[in-house]
Backbone as CSV, one residue per row, in Angstrom:
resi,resn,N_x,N_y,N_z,CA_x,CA_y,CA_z,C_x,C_y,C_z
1,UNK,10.998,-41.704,42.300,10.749,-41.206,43.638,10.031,-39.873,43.512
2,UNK,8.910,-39.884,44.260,8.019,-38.490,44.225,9.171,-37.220,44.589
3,UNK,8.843,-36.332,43.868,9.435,-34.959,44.674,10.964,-35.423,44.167
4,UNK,11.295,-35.965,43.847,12.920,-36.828,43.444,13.859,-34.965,42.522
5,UNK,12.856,-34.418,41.858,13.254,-33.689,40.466,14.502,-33.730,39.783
6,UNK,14.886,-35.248,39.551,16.297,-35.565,38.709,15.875,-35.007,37.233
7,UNK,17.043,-34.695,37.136,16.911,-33.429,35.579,17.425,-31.789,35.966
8,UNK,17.006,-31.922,37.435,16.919,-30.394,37.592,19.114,-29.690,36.944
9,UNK,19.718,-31.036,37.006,21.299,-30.698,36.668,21.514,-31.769,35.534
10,UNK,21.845,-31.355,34.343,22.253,-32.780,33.228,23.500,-32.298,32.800
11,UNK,24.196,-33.210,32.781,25.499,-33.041,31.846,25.648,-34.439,30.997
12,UNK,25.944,-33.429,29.670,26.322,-34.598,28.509,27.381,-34.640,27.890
13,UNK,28.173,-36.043,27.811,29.009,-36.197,27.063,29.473,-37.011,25.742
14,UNK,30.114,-37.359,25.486,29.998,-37.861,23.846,29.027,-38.891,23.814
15,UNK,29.425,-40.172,24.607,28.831,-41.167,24.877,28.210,-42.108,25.997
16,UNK,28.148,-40.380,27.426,27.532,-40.730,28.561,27.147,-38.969,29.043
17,UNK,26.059,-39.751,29.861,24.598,-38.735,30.200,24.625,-38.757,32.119
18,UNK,24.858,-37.657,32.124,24.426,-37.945,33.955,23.262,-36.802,33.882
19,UNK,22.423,-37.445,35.291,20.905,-36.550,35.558,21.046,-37.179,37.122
20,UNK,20.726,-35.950,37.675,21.001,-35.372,39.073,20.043,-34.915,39.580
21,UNK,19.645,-35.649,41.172,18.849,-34.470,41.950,19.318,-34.317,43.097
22,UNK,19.697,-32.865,43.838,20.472,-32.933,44.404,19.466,-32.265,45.384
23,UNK,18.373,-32.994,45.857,17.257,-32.432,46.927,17.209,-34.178,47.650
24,UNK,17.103,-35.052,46.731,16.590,-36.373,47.097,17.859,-37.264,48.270
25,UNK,16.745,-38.115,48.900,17.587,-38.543,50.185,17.910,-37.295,51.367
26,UNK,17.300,-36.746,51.343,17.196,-35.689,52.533,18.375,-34.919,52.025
27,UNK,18.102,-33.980,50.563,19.115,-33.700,49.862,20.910,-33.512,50.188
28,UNK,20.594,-35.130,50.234,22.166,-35.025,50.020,22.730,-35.497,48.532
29,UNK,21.861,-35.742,47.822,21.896,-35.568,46.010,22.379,-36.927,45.722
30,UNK,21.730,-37.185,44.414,22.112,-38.142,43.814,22.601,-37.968,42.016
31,UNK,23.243,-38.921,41.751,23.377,-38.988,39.858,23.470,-40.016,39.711
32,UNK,22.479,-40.057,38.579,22.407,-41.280,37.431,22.819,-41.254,35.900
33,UNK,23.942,-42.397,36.081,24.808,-42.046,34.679,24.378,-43.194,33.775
34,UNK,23.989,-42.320,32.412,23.471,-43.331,31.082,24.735,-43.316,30.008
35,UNK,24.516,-44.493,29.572,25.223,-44.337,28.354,24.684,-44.910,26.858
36,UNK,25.333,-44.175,26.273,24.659,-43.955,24.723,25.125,-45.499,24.092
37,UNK,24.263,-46.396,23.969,24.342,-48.192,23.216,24.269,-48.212,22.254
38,UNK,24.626,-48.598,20.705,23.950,-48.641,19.683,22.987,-47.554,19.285
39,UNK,23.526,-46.464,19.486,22.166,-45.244,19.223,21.425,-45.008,20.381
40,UNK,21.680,-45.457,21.010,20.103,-45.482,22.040,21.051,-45.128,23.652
41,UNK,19.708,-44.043,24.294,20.976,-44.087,25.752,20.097,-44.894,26.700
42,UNK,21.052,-45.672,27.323,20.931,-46.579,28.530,21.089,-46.704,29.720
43,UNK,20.215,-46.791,31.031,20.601,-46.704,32.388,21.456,-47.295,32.616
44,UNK,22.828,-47.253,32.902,23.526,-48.058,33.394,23.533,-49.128,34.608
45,UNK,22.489,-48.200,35.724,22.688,-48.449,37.092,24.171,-47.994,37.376
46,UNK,24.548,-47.123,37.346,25.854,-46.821,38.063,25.090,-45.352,38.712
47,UNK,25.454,-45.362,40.158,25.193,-44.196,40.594,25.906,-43.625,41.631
48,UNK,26.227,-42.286,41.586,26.903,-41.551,42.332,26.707,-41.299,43.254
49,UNK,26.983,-41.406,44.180,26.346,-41.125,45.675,27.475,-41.831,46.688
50,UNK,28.150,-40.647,47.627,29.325,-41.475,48.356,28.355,-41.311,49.895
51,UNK,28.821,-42.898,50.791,28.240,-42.533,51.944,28.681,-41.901,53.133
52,UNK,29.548,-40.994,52.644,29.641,-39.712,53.466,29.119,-38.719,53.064
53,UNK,27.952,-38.682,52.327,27.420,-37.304,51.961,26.500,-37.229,53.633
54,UNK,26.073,-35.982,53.228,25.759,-35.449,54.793,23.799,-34.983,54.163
55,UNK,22.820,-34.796,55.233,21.775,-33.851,54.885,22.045,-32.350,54.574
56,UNK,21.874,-31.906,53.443,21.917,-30.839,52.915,23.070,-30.768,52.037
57,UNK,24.133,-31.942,51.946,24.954,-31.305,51.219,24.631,-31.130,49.348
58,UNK,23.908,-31.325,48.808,22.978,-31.216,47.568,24.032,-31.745,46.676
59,UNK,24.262,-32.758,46.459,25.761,-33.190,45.409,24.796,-33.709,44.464
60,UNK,25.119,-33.035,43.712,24.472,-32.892,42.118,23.725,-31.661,41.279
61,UNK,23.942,-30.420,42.378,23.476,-29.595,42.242,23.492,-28.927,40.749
62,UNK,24.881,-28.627,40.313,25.232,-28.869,39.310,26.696,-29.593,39.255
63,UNK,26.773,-29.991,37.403,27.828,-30.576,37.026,28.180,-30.161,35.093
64,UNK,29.140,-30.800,34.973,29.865,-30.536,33.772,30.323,-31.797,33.150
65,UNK,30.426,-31.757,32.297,31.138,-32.963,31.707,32.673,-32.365,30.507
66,UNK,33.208,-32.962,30.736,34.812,-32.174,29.740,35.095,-33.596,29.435
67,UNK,35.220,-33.919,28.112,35.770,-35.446,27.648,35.169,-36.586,28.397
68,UNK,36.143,-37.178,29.392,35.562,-38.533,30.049,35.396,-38.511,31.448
69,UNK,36.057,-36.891,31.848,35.355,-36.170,33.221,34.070,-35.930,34.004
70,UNK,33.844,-35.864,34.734,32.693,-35.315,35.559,33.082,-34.723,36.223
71,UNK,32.580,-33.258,36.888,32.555,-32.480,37.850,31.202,-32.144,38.332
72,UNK,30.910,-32.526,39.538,29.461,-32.481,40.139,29.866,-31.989,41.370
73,UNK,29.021,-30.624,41.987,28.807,-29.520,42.604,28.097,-29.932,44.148
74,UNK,28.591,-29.721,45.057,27.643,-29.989,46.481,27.744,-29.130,47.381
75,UNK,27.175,-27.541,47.015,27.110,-26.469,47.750,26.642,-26.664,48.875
76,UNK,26.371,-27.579,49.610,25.983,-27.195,51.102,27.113,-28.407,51.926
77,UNK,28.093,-29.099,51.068,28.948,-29.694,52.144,30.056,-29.116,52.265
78,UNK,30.622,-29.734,53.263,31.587,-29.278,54.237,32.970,-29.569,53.887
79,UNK,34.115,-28.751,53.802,35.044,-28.682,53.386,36.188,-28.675,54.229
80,UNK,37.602,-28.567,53.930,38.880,-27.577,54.941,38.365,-26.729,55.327
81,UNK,37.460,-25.745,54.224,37.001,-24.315,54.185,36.073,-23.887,55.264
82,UNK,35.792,-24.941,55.774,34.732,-24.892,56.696,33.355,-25.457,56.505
83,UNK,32.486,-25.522,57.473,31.081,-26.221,57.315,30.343,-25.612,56.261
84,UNK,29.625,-26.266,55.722,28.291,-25.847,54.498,29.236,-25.073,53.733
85,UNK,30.928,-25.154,52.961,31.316,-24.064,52.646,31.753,-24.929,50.953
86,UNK,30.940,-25.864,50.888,30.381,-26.306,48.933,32.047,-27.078,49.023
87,UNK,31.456,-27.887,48.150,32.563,-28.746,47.075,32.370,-29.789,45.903
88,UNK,33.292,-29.788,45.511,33.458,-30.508,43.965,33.985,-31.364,43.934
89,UNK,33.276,-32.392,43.140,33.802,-33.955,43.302,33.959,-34.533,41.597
90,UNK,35.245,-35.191,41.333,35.327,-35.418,40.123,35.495,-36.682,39.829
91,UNK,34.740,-36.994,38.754,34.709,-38.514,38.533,35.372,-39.069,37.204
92,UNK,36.330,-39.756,36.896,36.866,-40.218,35.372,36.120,-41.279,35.116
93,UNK,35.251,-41.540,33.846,34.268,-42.138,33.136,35.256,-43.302,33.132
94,UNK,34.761,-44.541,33.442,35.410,-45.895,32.979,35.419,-46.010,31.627
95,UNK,36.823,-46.835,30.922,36.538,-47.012,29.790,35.987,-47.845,29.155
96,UNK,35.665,-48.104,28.116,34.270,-49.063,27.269,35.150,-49.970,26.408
97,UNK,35.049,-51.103,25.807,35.527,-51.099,24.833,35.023,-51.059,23.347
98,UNK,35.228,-50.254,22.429,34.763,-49.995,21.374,35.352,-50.639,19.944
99,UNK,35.888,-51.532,20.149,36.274,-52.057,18.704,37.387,-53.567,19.637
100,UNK,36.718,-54.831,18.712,37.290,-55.738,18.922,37.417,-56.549,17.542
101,UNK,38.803,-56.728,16.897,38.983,-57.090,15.566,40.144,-57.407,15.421
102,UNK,40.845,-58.465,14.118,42.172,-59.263,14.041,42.563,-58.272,13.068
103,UNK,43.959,-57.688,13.030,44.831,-56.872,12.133,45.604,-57.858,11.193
104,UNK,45.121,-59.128,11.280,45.624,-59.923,10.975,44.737,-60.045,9.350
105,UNK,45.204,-60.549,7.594,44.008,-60.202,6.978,43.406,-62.013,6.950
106,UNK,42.061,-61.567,6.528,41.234,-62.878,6.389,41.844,-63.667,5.618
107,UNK,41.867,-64.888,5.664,42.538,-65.897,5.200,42.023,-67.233,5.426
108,UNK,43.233,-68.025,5.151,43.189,-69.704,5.261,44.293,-69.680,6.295
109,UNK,44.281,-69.996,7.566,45.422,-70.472,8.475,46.116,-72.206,8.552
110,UNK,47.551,-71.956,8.700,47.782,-73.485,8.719,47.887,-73.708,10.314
111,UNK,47.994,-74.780,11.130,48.333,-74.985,12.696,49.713,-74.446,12.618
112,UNK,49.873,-73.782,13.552,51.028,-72.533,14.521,51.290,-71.361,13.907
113,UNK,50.019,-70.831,12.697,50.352,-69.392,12.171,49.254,-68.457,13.350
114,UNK,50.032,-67.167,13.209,49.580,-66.406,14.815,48.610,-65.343,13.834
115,UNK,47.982,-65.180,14.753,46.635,-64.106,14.371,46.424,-63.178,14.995
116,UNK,46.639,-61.935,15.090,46.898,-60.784,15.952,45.506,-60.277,16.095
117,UNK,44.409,-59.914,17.339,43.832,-59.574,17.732,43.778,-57.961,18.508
118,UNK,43.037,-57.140,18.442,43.294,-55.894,18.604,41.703,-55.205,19.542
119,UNK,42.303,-54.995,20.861,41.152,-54.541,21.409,41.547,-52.888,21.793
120,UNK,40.545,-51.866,21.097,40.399,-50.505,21.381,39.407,-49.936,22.569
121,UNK,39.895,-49.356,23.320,39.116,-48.402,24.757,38.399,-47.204,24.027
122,UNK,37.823,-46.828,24.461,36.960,-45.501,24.533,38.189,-44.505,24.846
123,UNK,38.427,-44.543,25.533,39.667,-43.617,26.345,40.991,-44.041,26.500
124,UNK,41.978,-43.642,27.100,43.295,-44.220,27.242,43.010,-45.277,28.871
125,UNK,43.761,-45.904,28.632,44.166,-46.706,29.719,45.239,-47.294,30.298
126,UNK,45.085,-47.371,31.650,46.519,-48.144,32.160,46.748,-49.239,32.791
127,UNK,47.375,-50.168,31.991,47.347,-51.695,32.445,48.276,-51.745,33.610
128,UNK,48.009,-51.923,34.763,48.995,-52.486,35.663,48.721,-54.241,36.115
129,UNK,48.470,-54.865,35.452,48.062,-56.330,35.782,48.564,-56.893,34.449
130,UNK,47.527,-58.257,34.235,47.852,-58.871,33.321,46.724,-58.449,32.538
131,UNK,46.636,-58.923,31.217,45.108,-59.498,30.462,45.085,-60.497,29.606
132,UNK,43.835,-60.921,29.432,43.847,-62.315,28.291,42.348,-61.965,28.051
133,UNK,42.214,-62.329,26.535,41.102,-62.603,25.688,40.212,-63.691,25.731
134,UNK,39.263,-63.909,25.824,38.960,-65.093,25.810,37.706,-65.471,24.142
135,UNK,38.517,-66.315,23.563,37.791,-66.639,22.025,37.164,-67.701,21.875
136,UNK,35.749,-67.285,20.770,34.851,-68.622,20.494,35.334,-68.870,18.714
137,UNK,35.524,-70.083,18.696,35.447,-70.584,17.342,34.385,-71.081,17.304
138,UNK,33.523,-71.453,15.722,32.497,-71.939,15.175,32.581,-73.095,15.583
139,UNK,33.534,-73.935,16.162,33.371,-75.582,16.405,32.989,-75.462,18.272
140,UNK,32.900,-74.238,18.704,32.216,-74.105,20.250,33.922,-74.318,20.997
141,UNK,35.100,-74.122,20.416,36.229,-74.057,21.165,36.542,-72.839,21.320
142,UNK,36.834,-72.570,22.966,37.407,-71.414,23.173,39.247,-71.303,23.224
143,UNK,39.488,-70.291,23.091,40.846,-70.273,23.439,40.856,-68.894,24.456
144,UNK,42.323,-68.976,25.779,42.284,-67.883,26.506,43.566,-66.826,25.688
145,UNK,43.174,-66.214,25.007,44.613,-65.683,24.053,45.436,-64.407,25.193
146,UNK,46.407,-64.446,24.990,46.969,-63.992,26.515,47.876,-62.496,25.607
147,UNK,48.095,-61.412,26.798,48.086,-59.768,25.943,49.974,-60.249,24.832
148,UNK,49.588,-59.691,24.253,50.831,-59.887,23.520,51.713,-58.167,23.321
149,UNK,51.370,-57.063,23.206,51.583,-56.091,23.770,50.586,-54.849,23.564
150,UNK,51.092,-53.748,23.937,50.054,-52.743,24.149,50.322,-51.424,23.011
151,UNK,50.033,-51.325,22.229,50.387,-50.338,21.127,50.226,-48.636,21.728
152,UNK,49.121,-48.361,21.973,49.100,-47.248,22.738,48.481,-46.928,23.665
153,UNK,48.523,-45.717,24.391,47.373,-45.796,25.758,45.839,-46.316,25.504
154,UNK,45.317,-46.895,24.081,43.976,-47.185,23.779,43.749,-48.884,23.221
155,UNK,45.137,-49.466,22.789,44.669,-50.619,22.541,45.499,-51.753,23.055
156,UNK,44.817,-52.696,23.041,45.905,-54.010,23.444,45.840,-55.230,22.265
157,UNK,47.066,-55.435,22.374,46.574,-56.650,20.886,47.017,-58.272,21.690
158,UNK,46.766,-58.833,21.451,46.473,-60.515,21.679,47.032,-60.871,20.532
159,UNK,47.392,-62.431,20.830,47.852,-63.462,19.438,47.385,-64.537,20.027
160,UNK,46.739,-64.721,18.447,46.184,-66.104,18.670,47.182,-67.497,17.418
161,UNK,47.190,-68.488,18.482,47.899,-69.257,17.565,47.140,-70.381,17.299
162,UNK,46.709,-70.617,15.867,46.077,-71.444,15.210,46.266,-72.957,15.830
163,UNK,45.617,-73.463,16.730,45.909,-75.418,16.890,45.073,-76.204,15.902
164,UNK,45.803,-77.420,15.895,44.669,-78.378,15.626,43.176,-78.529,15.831
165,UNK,42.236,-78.344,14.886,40.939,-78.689,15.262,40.392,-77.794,15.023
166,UNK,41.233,-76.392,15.122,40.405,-75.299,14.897,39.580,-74.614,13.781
167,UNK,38.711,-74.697,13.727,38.072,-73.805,13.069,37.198,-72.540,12.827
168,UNK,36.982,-72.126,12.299,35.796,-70.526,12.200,35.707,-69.997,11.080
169,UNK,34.567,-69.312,10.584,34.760,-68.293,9.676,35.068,-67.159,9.852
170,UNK,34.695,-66.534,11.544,34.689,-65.504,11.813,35.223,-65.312,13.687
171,UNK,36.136,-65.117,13.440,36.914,-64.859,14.912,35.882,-64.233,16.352
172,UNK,35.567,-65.053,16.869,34.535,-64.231,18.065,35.121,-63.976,19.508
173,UNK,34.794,-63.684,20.287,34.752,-63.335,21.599,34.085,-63.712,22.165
174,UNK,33.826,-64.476,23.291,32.660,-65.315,23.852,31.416,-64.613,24.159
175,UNK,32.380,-63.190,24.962,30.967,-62.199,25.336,31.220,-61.300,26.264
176,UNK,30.473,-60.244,26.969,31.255,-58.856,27.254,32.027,-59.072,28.522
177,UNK,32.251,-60.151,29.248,33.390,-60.585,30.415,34.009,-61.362,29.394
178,UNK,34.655,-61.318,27.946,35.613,-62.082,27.702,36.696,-61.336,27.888
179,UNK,36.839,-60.480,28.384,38.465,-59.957,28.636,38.795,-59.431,30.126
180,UNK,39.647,-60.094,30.301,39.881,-60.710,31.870,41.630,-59.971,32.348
181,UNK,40.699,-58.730,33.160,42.364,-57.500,33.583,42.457,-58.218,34.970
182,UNK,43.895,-59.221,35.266,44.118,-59.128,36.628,45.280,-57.922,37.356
């Protein structure tokens, strides 16, 4: 967008990037949050912008990043404090998942030996639902492996129990909606 000047506010964090212009849309400000892929940083399409911002309130003016925080600045909106009298809006970074692997060691399985699966967050998290895994074997069979418990605020482990038919060399995950929080 012409005249847009996103950049004019950046905050970086380990493994996510926000860039802000807090003139654009009849400055009531915007942010666009990247995150760092394989080396490389990536538009997410996730963007900040609530639709109660007002004209002039500039939200994105500036911001900060602290761990998996955001704090982004909108000196011209309106508060308790009164009209045009600025505020701060804070955002907690969703978590990612960064490591999906069996604690279980490589082997030969017989039918009904269990295989412990281990999924790690970026950050801590809190399950209030259910979850289940969902796995590809080399013969194109999936299984839905269902949470077996939660070790700490960062991982959840699954068990998988070996059936008939099954095979693989290498334990997969179907793909990045294979893990299913109700």
């Amino acid at each position: 967008v012409e005249g847009a000047r996103y950049g004019a506010s950046v905050a970086l964090g380990h493994d996510f990037a926000v860039i802000s212009s807090s003139v654009i849309n009849s400055q009531r400000g915007r942010a666009i949050i990247f995150r760092r892929v394989d080396g490389r940083w990536k538009n997410t399409n996730e963007y900040t912008q609530l639709s109660s911002f007002h004209d002039n309130d500039r939200f994105g003016f500036s911001m900060a990043v602290s761990n998996d925080i955001l704090v982004a600045g909108a000196p011209g909106a309106s508060s308790v404090a009164g009209d045009e009298s600025g505020s701060a809006f804070f955002y907690l970074k969703q978590p990612t998942i960064t490591e999906v692997n069996s604690i279980t060691e490589d082997g030969t399985y017989k039918v009904s030996d269990k295989i412990l699966i281990k999924v790690v967050f970026s950050q801590p998290i809190i399950l209030t639902g259910s979850a289940k895994l969902n796995m590809l074997l080399d013969n194109d069979i999936t299984h839905d492996l269902l949470l077996k418990n939660v070790t700490d605020d960062r991982e959840l482990n699954f068990e998988y129990v070996v059936a008939a038919g099954d095979f693989s060399d290498d334990l997969e995950y179907t793909n990045e909606d294979a893990l299913e929080i109700t």
